[in-house]
C-alpha angles and dihedrals in degrees: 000000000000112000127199129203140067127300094216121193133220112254081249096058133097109203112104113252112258113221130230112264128229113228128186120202104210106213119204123240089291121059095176100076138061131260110194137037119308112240104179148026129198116177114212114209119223115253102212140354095282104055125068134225127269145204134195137207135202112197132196079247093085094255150095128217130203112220119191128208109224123162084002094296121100123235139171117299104162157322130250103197116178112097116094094203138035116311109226099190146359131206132200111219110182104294087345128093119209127202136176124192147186087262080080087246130121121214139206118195131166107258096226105026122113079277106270114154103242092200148359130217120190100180093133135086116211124001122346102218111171141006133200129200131200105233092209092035103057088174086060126101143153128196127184134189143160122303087044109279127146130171145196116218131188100210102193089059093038092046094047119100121282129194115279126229118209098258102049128100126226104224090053121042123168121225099214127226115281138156125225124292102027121132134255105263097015112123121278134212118254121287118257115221131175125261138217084251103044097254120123107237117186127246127186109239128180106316086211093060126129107269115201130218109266109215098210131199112072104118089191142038110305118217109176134037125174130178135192130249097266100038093245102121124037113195119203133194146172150094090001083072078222132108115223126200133218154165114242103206096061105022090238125143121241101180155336111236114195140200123093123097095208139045116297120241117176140020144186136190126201116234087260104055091227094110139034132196123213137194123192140190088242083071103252135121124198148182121241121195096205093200098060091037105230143089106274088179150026129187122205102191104124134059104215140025114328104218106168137039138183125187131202115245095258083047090233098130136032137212122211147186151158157119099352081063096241136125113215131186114218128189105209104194090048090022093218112150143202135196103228094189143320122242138210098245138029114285117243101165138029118200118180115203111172106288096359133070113197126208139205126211138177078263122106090243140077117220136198122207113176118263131183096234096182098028108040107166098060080076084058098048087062094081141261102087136155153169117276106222138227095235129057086218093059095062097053096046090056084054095051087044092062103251102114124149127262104231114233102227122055098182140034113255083219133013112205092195126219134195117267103265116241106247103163128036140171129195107221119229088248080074088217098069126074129192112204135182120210129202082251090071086244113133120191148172123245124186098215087198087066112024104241152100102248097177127022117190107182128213103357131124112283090205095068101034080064099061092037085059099039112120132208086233132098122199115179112257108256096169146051129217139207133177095194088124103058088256131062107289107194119199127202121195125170144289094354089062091063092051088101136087137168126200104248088226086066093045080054084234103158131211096053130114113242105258082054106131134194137217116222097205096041096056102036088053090053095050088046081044096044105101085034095056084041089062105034126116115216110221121260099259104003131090080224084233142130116215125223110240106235094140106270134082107276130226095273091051132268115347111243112254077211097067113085086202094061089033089058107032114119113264098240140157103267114203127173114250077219085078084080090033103056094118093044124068114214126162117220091249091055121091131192115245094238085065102042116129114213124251099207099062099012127183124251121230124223128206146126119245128206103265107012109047131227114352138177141211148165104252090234095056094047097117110206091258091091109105137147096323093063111029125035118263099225079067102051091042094057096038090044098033096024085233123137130144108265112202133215111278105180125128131187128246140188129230105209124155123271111264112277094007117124095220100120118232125280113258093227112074111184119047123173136197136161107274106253113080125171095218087201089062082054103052090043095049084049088051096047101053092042083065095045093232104177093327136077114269112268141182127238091252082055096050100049097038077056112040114006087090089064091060134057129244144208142222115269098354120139139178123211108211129150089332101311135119134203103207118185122216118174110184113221118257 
């Protein structure tokens, strides 16, 4: 998982302090769809007549859609866009939804606003990874993650107003540590965020902020919660391979149910609380009577991990499904069994509306297949059935044996599509192309310094497009690159991001002389920066700027010795990008094309701010309100005041004769000179001082002793004149 924050150090300590990084998340032509697997599904039923039925999606993308059902077929409705890693599940409480991520916050949203997250609780730890609601008790949530924690929220107090600091932000409060039984108002403990190197820091938040109950006594990662109706009973399960059993409205525990023999991945409770349903990871499920405390069935009807389940209403029948790819009907009370249909990737989540079930995969898309949801067993009337059995080994060797069920549906009712997911990527020596590889077979080429796909190939081998499109140049790496979230995620740090520089003449930029170079990084932060730095409003009194410390005053006056930024920052050597401009006005608003985001399908940033933790937000809707405390301020100085450190990008390099020719060595071994060398200056030059024009005669020897270190070079490249070969040789660091 890519984090995103600071890593921070004590005063005491004597590690350099490692500064938050900047990402971009580059979307594909259609934003209204989703581009990774789909980890969650939450129905929404319709309130009157009027209005229609929703469901809604939470994608290992980082987002959430909307999808609305009009005329019976479902479309885009909206997009929730916050969380900066994958979101695991999604709740409907009463009009919220409530979503948890692998970001470790938890998010509330309204369910039919123009998707602003209302509020943001970062009470856990490590990842958030399921969530369970109580359907009579709307104040009532429970949320699960790794290490064990799980906690019991009451969302109408957690979600009322508290009061504001200064320096906090309404769209983003932060519900602060706490441990059960604490009361509301009481001080609480300092908040835990992620940083850029995995690690939790702490962070003091509002000490008037909401606490949960903490439901302690998971000693591992914990993968399915389920609550009753009433919110009486709160069923937990996990690695443990064990369900526990509380009250969550103390946090006590009731019991340990066992069992399984594998981690447990899915649960259900009846409205009742009398009985829970369990799905495991050893490919069982089974039927717990929770008053009598034991297991009273168990269903063998799949052959690998059961990952998802959905119940009827009356919680007479179940439907299952996993990571053998199939969707299975149980009866629980005949055990006879059904296979509805088999999917093209394994299942991860099960939502019943009405007549449909709707499944999630690790597919971009959300399908559909017909269900009776109030008659159930008519599905299993239409043939195929079988007896579940008591042992998981039972069912696999029926399948090995060749009996395995038809399913009875060949094809989805509906098909909610998604986008192909990138699987395979590689970043081009030109350091600004990338050649990618989607589960659709597509490979195509993106240009990360604008956002888009400028060349799509098709299905073609992405080995050999590779070589067709591999260049003689070498241009220092000055980015990273993930595909976690289904697209191309592309992370600046500095001040590795600004080590790389192109001549404008290749990025075909007029109206620059021909030693103009540009920086990669500077200009690629000021075209993903560009609607920011239209709307933004500079202080009253203030340049708005940070200064980098490097020891003299900067060019919005002294630095303050207050601000931790400025305090912390790395005392490096600042110099303005202008020094290679000077024949070219550009005001700091303006960008050049080659470096112009789109804004029909526009990237997402991705950073962590000061007091409100990771965020995330489409370029275009970034409102001029967002400072220091949102974005680094590395970032904003060198997209307000174009500085930025620049390092030393020189490498060494060798002179040695061409093989076979007579001409001896050159005395001098190591030379060294910054990377990028326009061969063709050298060759002139060569061919200038041959002819003595103006200067003495010189040799070769002599010319490049003298002048090569003014010049950059480049990796392998070589020169044949007069029997003589440059030959570049840069050591690894």
């Amino acid at each position: 998982m890519h984090r995103v924050g600071s890593a921070g150090n004590t005063a005491s300590s004597t590690r350099p302090r490692k500064e938050k990084r900047i990402t971009y998340v580059l979307n594909d032509a259609d934003d209204t769809k989703h581009s990774a697997g789909i980890n969650c599904l939450a129905y929404l039923k319709a309130s009157t007549s009027e209005s229609c039925d929703y469901i809604f999606s939470g994608s290992r993308d980082g987002t959430l859609k909307r999808w609305a059902f009009n005329d019976q077929s479902p479309s885009f409705s909206g997009t929730f866009e916050s969380h900066v890693d994958w979101v695991n599940d999604a709740i409907i409480v009463g009009d919220t939804l409530v979503s948890c991520s692998s970001d470790t916050t938890i998010k509330a949203w309204n369910c039919l606003s123009d998707d602003v997250c209302t509020r943001t609780f970062r009470q856990h730890s490590d990842y958030v990874t399921c969530l369970a609601g109580a359907e009579k008790n709307k104040n009532m949530v429970a949320s699960g993650g790794l290490i064990g924690e799980v906690f019991i929220w009451d969302i109408e107090a957690a979600l009322s107003p508290v009061i504001k600091s200064s320096d906090t932000t309404p769209e983003d409060e932060n519900v602060t540590n706490g441990n059960s039984g604490v009361p509301l108002g009481a001080p609480m403990s300092t908040l835990r965020v992620v940083s850029s190197t995995n690690n939790i820091t702490g962070n003091h938040s509002n000490p008037n902020g909401y606490s949960p109950i903490s439901a302690k006594g998971h000693k591992d990662s914990v993968y399915a919660l389920a609550m009753n109706d009433a919110g009486t009973i709160l069923v937990s399960g996990g690695t443990e391979k064990v369900v526990r059993v509380w009250d969550p409205r103390t946090g006590s525990k009731n019991m340990k149910l066992k069992g399984h023999t594998d981690n447990i991945r899915a649960l259900l409770i009846d409205s009742t609380g009398r009985y829970c349903l369990s799905g495991s990871s050893d490919s069982m499920i089974r039927l717990w009577d929770l008053g009598q405390q034991r297991c009273v069935h168990s269903y063998a009807v799949h052959t690998d991990s059961v990952w998802a389940l959905a119940a009827t209403s009356s919680f007479t029948h179940v439907y299952s499904g996993g990571r053998d790819q199939s969707l299975y009907l149980t009866d629980l009370s005949t055990r006879e069994s059904v296979l509805v249909c088999n999917n093209e990737h394994p299942v991860l989540q099960l939502a019943l509306q009405d007549d449909t079930i709707w499944v999630a995969t690790t597919d971009s898309s959300v399908y559909g297949w017909p269900a009776e949801g109030h008659a159930p067993h008519k599905v299993l009337q239409k043939g195929g059935s079988f007896l579940a059995g008591n042992l998981s080994f039972s069912r696999a060797r029926a399948s090995l044996e060749g009996s395995a069920p038809v399913p009875v549906y060949k094809e989805p009712s509906f098909t909610i599509p998604g986008l192909p997911v990138i699987i395979q990527h590689e970043i081009l020596n030109n350091r600004r192309h990338v050649l990618t590889k989607d589960t659709a077979g597509s490979v195509k080429l993106w240009d990360i310094t604008k956002g888009i796909v400028i060349e799509d190939y098709g299905k073609v081998s992405f080995e050999e497009k590779k070589e067709e499109l591999f260049e003689r140049v070498s241009i220092p790496s000055w980015f990273t690159m993930d595909t976690r979230l289904g697209c191309l995620s592309v992370h600046l740090e500095t001040p590795q991001c600004f080590s790389a520089e192109m001549y404008a003449m290749d990025l075909n930029l007029t109206g620059f002389n021909e030693d103009a170079k540009i920086n990669l990084a500077h200009e690629t932060l000021k075209g993903l920066l560009h609607h920011w730095l239209i709307k933004r409003k500079p202080k009253s009194g203030n340049s708005g700027n940070h200064n980098l410390s490097n020891g003299v005053d900067g060019v919005g006056g002294k630095p303050s010795s207050t601000d931790p930024a400025v305090r912390n920052a790395p005392l490096t050597r600042v110099e303005s990008s202008d020094a290679d401009m000077a024949d070219h006005s550009q005001s700091s608003a303006s960008t050049f094309s080659v470096f112009d985001f789109p804004t029909d399908s526009p990237p997402s940033i991705i950073t962590e701010g000061a007091q409100n933790g990771p965020w995330r937000k489409k370029i275009i809707d970034l409102d001029g309100t967002e400072d220091e405390k949102d974005l680094p301020w590395w970032c904003i100085e060198c997209v307000i005041n174009s500085r930025f450190p620049k390092e030393n990008t020189k490498c060494s390099f060798f002179l040695q004769p061409l093989e076979g020719s007579p001409v001896p060595s050159v005395s001098q071994g190591k030379l060294s000179a910054p990377r990028i060398l326009r061969i063709h200056k050298v060759v002139n030059h060569f061919e200038n001082t041959r002819r003595g024009r103006g200067r003495p005669r010189l040799t070769w020897e002599e010319a490049v002793k003298r002048d090569l270190k003014e010049w950059n070079v480049s990796k392998e490249l070589a020169i044949d004149r007069s029997a003589w070969k440059l030959a570049i040789h840069v050591p690894e660091p």
